[in-house]
C-alpha positions in Angstrom: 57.6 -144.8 -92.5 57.4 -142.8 -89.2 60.4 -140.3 -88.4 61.1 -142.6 -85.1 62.3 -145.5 -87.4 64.1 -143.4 -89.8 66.1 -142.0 -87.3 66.8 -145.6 -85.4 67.9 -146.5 -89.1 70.3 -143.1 -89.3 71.4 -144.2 -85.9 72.6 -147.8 -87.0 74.3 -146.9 -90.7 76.0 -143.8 -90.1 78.6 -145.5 -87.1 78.8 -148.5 -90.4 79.7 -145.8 -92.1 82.4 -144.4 -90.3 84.0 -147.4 -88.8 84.5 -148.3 -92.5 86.3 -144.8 -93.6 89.3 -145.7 -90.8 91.5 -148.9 -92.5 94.9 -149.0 -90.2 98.2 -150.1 -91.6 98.9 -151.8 -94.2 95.5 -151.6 -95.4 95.3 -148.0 -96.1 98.5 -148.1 -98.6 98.2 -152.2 -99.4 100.6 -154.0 -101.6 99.3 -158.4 -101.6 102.0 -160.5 -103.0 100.2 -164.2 -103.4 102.7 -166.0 -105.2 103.1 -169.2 -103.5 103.9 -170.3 -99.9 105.8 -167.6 -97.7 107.4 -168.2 -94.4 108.6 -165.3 -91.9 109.7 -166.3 -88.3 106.5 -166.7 -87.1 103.8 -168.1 -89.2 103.4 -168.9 -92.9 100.7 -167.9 -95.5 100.1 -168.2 -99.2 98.8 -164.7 -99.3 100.9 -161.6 -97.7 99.3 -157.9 -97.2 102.2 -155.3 -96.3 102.6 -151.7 -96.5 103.5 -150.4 -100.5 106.9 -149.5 -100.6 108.1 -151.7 -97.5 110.0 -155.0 -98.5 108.1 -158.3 -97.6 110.0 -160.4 -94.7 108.1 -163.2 -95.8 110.1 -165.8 -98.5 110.0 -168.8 -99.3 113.6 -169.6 -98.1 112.2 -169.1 -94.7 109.5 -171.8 -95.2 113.0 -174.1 -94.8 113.4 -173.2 -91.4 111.4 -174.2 -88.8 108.8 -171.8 -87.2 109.6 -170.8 -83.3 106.7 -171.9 -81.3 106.8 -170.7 -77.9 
C-alpha cells in the first residue's frame, strides 16, 4: 500500500473519529426510561432519553391530554 492511500485513509477516519468523541446533551450524562407510552406537550414516545439527575416531563398522565399541534 502506497503512502498516498494511507494518508487519504488517515484523512477520512480521523474526522470519524472526532465527530464521534463530541455527544451533546443528554447524551453525554444519559438516563432512558422505556417503560411504556409517555406524553409531554408536544409529542409522545415509548422510549425517553433525558439528562441524569433531571426529572422526566414526560408521563403517562399527559398521554390523556391532547397534543397541541400548531
Amino acid at each position: 500500500m502506497g503512502r498516498q492511500s494511507k494518508m487519504v485513509r488517515l484523512f477520512f477516519i480521523i474526522p470519524l473519529l472526532v465527530s464521534c468523541s463530541y455527544l451533546p446533551e443528554p447524551l453525554n450524562n444519559p438516563q432512558v426510561s422505556m417503560l411504556g407510552k409517555k406524553c409531554n406537550e408536544q409529542t409522545w414516545s415509548y422510549i425517553w432519553i433525558n439528562k441524569k439527575g433531571q426529572n422526566l416531563t414526560a408521563s403517562e398522565e399527559n398521554c390523556k391530554i391532547p397534543i397541541k399541534k400548531e
